[in-house]
PDB file of N, CA, C and O in Angstrom, chain B, residues numbered from 101:
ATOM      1  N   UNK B 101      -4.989  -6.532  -1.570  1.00  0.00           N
ATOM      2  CA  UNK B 101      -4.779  -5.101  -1.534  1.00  0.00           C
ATOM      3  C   UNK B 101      -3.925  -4.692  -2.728  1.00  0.00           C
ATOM      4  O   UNK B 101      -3.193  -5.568  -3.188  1.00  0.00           O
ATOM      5  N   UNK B 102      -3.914  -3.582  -3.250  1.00  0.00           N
ATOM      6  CA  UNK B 102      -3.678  -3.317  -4.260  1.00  0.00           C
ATOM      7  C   UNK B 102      -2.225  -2.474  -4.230  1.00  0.00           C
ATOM      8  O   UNK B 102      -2.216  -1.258  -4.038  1.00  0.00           O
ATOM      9  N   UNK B 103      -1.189  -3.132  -4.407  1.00  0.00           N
ATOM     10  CA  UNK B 103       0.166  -2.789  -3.600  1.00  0.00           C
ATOM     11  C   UNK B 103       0.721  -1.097  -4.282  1.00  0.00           C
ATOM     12  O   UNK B 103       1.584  -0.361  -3.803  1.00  0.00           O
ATOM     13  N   UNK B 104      -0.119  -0.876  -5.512  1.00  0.00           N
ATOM     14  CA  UNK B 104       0.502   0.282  -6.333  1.00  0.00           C
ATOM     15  C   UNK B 104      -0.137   1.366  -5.763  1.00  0.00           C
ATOM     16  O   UNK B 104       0.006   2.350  -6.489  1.00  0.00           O
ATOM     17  N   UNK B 105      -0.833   1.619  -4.693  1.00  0.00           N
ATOM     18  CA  UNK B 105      -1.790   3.014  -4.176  1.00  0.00           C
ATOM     19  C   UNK B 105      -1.111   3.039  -2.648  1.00  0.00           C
ATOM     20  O   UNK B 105      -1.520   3.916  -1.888  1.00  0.00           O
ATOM     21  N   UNK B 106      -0.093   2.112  -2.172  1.00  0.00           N
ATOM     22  CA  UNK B 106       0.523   2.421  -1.023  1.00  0.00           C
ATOM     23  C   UNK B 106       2.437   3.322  -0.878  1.00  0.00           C
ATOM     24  O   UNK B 106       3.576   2.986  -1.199  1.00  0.00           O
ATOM     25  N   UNK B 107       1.789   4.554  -0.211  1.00  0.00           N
ATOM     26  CA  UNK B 107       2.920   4.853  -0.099  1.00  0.00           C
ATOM     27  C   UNK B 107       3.461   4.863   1.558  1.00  0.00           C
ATOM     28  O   UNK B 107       2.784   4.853   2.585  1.00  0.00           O
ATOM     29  N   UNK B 108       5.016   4.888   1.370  1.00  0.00           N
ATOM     30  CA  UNK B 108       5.574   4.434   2.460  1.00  0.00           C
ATOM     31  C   UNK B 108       7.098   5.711   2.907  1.00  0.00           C
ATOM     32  O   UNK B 108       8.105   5.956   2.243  1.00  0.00           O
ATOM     33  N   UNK B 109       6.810   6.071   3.787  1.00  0.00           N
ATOM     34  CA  UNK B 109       7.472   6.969   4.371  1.00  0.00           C
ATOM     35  C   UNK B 109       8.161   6.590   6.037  1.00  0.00           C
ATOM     36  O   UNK B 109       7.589   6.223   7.064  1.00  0.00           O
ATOM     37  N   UNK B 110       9.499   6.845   5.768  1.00  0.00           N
ATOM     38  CA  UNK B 110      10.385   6.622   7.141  1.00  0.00           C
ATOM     39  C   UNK B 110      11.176   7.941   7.258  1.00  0.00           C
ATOM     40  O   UNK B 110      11.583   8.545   6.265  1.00  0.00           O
ATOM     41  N   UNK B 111      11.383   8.380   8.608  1.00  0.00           N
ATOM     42  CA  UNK B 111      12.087   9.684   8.314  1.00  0.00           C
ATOM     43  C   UNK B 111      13.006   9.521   9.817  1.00  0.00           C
ATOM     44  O   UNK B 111      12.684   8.542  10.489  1.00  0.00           O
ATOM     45  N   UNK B 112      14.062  10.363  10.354  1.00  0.00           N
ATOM     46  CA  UNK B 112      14.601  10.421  11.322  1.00  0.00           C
ATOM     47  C   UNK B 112      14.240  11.534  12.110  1.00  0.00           C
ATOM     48  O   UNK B 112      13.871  12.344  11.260  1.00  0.00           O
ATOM     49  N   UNK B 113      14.108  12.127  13.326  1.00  0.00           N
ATOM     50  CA  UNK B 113      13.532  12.949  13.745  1.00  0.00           C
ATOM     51  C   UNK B 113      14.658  13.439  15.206  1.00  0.00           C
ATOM     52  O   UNK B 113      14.564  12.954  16.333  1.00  0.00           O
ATOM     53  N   UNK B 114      15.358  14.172  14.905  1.00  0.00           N
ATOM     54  CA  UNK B 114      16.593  14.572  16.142  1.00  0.00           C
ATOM     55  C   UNK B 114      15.516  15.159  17.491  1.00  0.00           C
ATOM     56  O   UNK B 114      15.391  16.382  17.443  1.00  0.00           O
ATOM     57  N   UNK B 115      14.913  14.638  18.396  1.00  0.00           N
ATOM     58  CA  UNK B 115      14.290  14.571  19.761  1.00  0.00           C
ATOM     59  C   UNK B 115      13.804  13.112  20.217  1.00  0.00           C
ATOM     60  O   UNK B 115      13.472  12.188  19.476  1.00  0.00           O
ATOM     61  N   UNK B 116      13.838  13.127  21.394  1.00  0.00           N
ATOM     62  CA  UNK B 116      13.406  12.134  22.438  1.00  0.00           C
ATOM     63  C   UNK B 116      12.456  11.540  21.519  1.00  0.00           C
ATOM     64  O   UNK B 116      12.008  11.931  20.441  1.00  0.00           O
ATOM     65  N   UNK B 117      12.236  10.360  22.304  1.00  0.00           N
ATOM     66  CA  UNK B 117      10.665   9.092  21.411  1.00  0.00           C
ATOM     67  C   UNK B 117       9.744  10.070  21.974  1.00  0.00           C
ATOM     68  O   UNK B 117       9.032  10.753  21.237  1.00  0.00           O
ATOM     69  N   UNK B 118       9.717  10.189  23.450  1.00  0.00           N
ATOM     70  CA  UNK B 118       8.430  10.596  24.189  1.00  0.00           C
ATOM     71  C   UNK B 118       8.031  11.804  23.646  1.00  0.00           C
ATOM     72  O   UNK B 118       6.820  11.847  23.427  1.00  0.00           O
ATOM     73  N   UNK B 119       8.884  13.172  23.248  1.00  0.00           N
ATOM     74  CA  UNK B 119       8.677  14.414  22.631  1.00  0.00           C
ATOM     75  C   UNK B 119       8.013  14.035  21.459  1.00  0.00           C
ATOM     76  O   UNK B 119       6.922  14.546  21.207  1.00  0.00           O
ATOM     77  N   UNK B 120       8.638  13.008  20.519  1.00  0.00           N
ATOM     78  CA  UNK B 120       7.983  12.951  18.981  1.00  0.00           C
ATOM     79  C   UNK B 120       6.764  12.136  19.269  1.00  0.00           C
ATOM     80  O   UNK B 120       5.746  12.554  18.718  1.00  0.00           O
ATOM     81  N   UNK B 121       6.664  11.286  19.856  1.00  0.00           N
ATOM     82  CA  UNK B 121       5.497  10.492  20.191  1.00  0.00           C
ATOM     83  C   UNK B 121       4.387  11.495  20.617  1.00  0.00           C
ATOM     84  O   UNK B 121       3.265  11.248  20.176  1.00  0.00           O
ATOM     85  N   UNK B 122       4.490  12.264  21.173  1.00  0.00           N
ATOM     86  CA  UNK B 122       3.633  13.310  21.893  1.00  0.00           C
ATOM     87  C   UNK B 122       3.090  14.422  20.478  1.00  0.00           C
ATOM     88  O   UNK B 122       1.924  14.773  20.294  1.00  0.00           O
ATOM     89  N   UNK B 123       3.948  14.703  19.860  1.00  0.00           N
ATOM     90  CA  UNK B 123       3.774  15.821  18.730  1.00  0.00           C
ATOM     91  C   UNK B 123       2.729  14.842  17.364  1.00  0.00           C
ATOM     92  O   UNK B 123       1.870  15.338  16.634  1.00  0.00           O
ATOM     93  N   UNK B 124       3.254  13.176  17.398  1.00  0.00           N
ATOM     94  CA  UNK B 124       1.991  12.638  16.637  1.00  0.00           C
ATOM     95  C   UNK B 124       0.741  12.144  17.239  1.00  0.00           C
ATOM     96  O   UNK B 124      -0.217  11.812  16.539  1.00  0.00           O
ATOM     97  N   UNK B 125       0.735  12.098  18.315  1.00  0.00           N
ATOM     98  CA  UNK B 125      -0.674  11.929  19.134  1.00  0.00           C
ATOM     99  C   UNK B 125      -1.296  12.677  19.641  1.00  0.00           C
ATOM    100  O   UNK B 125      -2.434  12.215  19.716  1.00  0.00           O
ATOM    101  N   UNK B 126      -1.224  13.940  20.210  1.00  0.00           N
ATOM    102  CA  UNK B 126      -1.668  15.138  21.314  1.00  0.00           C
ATOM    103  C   UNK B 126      -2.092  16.058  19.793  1.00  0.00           C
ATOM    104  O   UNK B 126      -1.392  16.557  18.913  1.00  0.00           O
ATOM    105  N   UNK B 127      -3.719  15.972  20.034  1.00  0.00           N
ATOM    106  CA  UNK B 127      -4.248  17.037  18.256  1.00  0.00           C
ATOM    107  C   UNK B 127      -3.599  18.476  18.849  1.00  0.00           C
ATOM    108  O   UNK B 127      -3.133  19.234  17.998  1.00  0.00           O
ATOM    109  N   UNK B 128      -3.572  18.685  19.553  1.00  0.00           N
ATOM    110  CA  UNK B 128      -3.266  20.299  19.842  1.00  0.00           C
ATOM    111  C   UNK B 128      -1.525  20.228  18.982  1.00  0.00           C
ATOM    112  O   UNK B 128      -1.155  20.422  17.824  1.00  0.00           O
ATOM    113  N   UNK B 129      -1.021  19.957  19.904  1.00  0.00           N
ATOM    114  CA  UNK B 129       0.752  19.600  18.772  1.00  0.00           C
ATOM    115  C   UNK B 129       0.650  19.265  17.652  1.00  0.00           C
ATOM    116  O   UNK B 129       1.274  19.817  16.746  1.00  0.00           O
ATOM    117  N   UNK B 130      -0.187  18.256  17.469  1.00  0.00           N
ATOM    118  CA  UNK B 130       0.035  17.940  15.573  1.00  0.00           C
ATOM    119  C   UNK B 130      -0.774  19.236  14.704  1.00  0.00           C
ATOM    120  O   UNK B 130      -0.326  19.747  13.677  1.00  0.00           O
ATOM    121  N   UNK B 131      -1.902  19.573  15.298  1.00  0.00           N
ATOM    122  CA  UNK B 131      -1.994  20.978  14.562  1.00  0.00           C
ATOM    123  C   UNK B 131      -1.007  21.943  14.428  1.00  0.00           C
ATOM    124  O   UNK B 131      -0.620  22.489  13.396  1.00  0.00           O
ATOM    125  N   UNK B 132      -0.505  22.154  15.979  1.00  0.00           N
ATOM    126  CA  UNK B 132       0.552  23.523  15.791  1.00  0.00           C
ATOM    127  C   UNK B 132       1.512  23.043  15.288  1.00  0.00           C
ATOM    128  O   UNK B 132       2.183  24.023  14.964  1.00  0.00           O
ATOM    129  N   UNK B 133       2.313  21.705  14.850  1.00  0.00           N
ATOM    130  CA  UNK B 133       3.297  21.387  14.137  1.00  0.00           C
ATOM    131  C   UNK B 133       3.002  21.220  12.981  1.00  0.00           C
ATOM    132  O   UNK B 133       3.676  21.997  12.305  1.00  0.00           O
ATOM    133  N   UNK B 134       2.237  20.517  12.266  1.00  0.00           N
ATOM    134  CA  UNK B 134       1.638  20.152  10.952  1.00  0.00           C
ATOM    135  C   UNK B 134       0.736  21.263  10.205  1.00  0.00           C
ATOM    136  O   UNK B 134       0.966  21.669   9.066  1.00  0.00           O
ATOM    137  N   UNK B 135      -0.312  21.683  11.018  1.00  0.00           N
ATOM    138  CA  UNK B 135      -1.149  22.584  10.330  1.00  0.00           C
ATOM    139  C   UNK B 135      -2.727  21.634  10.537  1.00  0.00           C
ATOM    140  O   UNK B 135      -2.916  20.532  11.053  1.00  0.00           O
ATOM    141  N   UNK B 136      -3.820  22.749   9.800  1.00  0.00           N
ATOM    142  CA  UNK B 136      -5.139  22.582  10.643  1.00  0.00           C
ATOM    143  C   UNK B 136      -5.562  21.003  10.232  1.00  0.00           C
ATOM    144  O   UNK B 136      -5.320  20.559   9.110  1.00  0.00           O
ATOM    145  N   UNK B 137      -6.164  20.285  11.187  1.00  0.00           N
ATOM    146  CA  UNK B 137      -6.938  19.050  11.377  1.00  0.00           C
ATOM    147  C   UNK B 137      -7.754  18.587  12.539  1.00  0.00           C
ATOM    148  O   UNK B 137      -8.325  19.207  13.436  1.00  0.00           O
ATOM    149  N   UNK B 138      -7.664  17.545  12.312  1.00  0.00           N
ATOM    150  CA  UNK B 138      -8.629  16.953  13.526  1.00  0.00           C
ATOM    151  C   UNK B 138      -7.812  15.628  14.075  1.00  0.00           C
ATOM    152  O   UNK B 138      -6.964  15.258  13.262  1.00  0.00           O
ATOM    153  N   UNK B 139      -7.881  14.809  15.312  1.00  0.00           N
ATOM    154  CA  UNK B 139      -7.156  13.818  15.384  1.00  0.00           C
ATOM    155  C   UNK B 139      -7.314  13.582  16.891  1.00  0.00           C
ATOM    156  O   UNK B 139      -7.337  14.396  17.815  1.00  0.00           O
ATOM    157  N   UNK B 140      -7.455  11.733  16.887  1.00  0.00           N
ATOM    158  CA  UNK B 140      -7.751  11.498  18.319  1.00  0.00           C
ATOM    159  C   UNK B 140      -6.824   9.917  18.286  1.00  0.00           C
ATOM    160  O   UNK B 140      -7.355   8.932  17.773  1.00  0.00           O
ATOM    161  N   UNK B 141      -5.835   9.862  18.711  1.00  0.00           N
ATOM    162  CA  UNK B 141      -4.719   9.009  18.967  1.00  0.00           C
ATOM    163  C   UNK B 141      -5.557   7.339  19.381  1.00  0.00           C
ATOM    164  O   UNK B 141      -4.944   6.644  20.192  1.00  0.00           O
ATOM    165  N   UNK B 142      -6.540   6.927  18.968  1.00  0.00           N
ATOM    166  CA  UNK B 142      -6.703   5.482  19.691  1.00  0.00           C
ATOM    167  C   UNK B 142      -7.023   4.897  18.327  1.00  0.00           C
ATOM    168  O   UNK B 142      -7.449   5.359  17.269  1.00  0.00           O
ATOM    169  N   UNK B 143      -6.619   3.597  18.802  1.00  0.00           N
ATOM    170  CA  UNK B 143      -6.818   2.630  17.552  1.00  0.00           C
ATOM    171  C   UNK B 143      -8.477   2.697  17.228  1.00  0.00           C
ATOM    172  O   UNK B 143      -9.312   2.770  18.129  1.00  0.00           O
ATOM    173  N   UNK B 144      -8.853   2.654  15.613  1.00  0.00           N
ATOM    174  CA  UNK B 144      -9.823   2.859  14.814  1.00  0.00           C
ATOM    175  C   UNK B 144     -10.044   4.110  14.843  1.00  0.00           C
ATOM    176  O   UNK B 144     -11.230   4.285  14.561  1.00  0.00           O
ATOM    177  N   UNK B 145      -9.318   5.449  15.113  1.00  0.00           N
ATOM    178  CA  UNK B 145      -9.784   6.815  15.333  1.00  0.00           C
ATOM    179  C   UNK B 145      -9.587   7.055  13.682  1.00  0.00           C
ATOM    180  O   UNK B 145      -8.894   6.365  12.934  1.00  0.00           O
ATOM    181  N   UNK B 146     -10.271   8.052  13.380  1.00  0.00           N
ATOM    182  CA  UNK B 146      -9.825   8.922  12.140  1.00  0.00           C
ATOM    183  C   UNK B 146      -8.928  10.420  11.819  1.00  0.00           C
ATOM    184  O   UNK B 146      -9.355  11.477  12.284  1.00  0.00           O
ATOM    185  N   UNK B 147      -7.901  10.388  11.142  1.00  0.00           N
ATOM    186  CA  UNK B 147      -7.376  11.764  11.648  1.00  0.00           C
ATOM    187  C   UNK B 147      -7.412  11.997  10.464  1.00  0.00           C
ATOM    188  O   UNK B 147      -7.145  11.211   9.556  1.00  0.00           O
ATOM    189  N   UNK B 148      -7.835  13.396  10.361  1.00  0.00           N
ATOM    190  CA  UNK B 148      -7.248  14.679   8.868  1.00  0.00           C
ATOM    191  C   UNK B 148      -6.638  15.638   9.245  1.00  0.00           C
ATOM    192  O   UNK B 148      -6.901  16.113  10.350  1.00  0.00           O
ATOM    193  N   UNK B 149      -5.617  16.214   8.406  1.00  0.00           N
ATOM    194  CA  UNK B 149      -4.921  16.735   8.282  1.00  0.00           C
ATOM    195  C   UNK B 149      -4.124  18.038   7.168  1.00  0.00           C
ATOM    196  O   UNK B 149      -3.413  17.570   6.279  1.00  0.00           O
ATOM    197  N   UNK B 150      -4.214  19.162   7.214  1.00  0.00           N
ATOM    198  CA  UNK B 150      -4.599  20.082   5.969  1.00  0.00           C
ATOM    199  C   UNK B 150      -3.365  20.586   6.143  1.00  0.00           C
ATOM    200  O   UNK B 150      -3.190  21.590   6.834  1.00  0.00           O
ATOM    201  N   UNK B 151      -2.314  19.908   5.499  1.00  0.00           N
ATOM    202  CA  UNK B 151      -0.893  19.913   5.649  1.00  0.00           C
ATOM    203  C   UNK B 151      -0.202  21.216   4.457  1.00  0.00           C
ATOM    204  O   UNK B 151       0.983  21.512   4.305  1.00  0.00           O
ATOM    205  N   UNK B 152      -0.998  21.596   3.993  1.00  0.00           N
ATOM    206  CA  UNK B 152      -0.827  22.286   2.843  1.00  0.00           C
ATOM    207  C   UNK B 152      -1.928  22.860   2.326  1.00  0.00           C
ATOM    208  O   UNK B 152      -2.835  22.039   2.465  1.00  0.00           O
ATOM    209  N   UNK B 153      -2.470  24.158   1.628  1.00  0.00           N
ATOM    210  CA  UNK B 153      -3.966  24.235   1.259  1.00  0.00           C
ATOM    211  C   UNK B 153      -3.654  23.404   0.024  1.00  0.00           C
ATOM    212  O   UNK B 153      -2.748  23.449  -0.808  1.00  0.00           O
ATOM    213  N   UNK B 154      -5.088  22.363   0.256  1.00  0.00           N
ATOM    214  CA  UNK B 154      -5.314  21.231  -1.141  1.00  0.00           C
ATOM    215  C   UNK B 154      -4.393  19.737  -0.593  1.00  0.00           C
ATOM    216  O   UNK B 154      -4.507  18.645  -1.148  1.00  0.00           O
ATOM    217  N   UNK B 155      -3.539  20.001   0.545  1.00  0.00           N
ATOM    218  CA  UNK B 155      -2.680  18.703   0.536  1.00  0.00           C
ATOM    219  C   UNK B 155      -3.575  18.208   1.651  1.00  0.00           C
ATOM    220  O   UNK B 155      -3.385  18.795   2.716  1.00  0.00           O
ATOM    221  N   UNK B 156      -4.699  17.075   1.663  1.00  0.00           N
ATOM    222  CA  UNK B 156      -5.015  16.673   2.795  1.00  0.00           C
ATOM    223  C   UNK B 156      -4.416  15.191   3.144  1.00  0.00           C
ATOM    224  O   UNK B 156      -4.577  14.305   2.305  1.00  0.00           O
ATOM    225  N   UNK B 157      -3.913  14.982   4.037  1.00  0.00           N
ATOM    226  CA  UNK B 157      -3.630  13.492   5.425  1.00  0.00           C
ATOM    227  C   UNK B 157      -4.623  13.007   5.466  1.00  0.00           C
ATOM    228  O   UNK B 157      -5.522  13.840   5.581  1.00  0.00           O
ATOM    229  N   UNK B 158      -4.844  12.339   5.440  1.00  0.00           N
ATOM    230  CA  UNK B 158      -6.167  11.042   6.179  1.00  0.00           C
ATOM    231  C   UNK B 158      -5.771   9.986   6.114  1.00  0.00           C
ATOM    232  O   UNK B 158      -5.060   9.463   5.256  1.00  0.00           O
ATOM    233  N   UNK B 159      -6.339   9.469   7.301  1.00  0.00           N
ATOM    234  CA  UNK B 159      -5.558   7.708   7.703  1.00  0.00           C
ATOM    235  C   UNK B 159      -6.252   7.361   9.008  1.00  0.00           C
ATOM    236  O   UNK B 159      -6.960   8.041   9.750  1.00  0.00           O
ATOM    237  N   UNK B 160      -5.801   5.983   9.073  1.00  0.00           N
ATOM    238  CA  UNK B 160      -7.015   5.650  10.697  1.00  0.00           C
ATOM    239  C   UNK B 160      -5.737   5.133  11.627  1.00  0.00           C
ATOM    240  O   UNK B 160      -4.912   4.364  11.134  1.00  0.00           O
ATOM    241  N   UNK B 161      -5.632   5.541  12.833  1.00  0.00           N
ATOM    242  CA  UNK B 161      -4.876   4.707  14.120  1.00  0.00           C
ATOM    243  C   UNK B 161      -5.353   3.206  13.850  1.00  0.00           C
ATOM    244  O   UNK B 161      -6.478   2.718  13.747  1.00  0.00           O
ATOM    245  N   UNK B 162      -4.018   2.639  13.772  1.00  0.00           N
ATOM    246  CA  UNK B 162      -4.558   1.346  13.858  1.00  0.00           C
ATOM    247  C   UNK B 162      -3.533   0.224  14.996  1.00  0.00           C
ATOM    248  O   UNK B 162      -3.638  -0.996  15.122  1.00  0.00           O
ATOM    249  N   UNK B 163      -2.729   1.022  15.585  1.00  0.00           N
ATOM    250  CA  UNK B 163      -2.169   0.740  16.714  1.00  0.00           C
ATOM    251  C   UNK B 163      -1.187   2.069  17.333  1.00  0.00           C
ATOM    252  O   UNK B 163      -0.466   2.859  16.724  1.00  0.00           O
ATOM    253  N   UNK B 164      -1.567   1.909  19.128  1.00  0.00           N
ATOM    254  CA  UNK B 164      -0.984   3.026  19.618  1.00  0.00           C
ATOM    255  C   UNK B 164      -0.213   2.434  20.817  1.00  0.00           C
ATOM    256  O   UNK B 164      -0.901   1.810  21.625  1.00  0.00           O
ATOM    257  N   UNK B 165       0.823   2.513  21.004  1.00  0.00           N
ATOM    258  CA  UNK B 165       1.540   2.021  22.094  1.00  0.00           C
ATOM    259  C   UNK B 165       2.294   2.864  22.403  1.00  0.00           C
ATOM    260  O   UNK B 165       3.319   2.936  21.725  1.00  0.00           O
ATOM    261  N   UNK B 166       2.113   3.834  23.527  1.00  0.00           N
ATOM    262  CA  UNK B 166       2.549   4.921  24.196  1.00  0.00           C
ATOM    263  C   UNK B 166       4.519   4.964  24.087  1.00  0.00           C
ATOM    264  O   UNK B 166       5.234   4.094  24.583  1.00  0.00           O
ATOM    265  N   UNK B 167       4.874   5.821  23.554  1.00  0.00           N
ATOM    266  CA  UNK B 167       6.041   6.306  22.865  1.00  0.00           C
ATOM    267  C   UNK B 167       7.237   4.951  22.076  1.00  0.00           C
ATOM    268  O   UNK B 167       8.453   5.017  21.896  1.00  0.00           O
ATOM    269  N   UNK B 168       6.354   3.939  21.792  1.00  0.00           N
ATOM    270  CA  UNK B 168       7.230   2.566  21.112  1.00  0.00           C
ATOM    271  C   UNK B 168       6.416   2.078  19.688  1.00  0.00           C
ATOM    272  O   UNK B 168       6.893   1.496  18.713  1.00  0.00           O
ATOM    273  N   UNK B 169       5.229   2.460  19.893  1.00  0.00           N
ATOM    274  CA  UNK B 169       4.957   2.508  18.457  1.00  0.00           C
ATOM    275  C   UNK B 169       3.665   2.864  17.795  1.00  0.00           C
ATOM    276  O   UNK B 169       2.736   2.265  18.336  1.00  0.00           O
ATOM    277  N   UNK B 170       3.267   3.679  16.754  1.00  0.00           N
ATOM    278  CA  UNK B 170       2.446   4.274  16.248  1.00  0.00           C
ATOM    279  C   UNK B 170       2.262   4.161  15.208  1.00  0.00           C
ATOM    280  O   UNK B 170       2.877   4.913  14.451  1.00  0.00           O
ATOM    281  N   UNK B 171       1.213   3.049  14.577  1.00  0.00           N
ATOM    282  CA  UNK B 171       0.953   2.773  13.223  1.00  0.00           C
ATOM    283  C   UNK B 171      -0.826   3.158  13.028  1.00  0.00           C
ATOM    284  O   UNK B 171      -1.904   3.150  13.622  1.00  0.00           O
ATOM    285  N   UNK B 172      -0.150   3.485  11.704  1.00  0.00           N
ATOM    286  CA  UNK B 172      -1.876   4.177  10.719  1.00  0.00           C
ATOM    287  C   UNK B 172      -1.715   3.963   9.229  1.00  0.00           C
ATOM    288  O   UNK B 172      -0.673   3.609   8.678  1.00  0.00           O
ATOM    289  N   UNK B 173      -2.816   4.208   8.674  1.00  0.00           N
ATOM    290  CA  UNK B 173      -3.001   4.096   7.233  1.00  0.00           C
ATOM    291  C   UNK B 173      -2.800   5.444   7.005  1.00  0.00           C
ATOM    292  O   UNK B 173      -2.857   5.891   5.859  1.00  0.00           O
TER     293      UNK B 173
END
């Protein structure tokens, strides 16, 4: 894999796991928090994301473990 096209983001988030866990999995919340997309929380799903006009998200679930951990590309 080509280590120079990966970026890596950690952030802190002042609410509960279960609240933030809920706002990146539930498409209805990540739209009204983020802005317009599509998104279905199970591993191999595809989500986009139109975070900005011209800024698009895309990445795949690639593990979901109900409010302990949530990894994607």
């Amino acid at each position: 894999m080509d280590r120079k096209n990966i970026i890596g983001s950690e952030f802190t988030i002042g609410a509960d796991a279960a609240m933030v866990f809920a706002f990146f999995t539930d498409p209805q919340r990540l739209i009204r928090w983020i802005g317009l997309g599509t998104a279905r929380s199970r591993p191999g799903e595809i989500f986009v994301v139109d975070i900005n006009p011209g800024w698009i998200a895309r990445g795949e679930f690639k593990e979901v473990v109900p409010v302990t951990r949530l990894a994607c590309t």
